[in-house]
N, C-alpha and C positions, 0 to 999 in steps of 0.2 A: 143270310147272304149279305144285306147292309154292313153288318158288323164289321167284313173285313173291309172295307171302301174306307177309303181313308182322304180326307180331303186338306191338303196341303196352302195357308197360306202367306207363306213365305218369302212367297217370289216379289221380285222386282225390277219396277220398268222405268228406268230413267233419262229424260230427254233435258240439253243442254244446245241452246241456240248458238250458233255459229254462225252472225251477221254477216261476216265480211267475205263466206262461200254462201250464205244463203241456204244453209244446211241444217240437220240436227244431229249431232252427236247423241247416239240412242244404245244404254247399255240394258241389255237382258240379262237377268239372271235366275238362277234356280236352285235350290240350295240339294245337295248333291245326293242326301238319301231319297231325294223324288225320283231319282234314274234306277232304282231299286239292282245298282250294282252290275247299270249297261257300261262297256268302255267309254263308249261316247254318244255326244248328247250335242245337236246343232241345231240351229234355228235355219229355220225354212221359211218362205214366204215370196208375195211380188217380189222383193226388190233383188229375191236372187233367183226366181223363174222357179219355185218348188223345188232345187237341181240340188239335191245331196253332196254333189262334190264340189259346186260352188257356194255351198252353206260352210258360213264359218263355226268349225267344233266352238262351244263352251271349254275353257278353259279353267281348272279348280285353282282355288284360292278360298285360302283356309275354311274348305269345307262350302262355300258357296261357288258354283258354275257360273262362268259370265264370258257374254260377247259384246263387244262395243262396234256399232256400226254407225256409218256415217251417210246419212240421208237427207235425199230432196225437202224441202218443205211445201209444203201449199198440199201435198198428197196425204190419201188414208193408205196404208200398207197392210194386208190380211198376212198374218202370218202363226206359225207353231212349232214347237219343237220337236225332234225326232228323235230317240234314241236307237241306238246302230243294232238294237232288239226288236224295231219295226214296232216302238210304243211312240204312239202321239200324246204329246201333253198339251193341255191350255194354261195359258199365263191370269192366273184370277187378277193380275193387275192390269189387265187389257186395256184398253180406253172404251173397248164396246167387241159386241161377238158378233159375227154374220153365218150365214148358214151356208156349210161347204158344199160345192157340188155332189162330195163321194159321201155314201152312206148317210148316217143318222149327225153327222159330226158338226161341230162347231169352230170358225175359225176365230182368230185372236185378229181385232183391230188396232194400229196404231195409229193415230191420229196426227199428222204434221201438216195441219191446214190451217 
């Protein structure tokens, strides 16, 4: 049963300070055989209310998935990606994991504190 678990990591979380809004430019990525061949793949979390249709799709480039969002600082943000197959991924580049309300699950922290 292990054997097929496959553990991906690839991914990448990159935050870039934006003094003069007091923000961080924060790009998600995921490289595109982890969506095992969903249409689409968004990032969800606080800073968009969990809201699928206010989560921005991941966008390919050459074979890696990516969103660039632009956030508060001083907050920690819990958030995951979805794919439009009702598969939730975690980011192993998280800055830290917290334990989600629903079922056994873990959610992705980003730290801009």
């Amino acid at each position: 049963m292990w054997s097929k678990f496959k553990i991906y990591q690839n991914m990448s979380l990159t935050k870039s300070y934006v003094k003069s809004k007091k923000t961080y430019k924060v790009t998600f990525e995921i490289p595109k055989e982890w969506i095992n061949g969903a249409k689409e793949v968004r990032v969800l979390g606080d800073f968009n209310n969990w809201d699928w249709e206010k989560a921005p799709v991941l966008k390919n480039n050459k074979g890696i998935l990516k969103s660039r969002q632009e956030l508060k600082e001083g907050q920690k943000y819990e958030y995951r990606y979805l794919t439009n197959e009702n598969v939730w991924l975690n980011d192993d580049k998280a800055d830290a994991y917290a334990p989600s309300e629903y079922a056994d699950a873990q959610n992705c922290v980003l730290d801009l504190s």
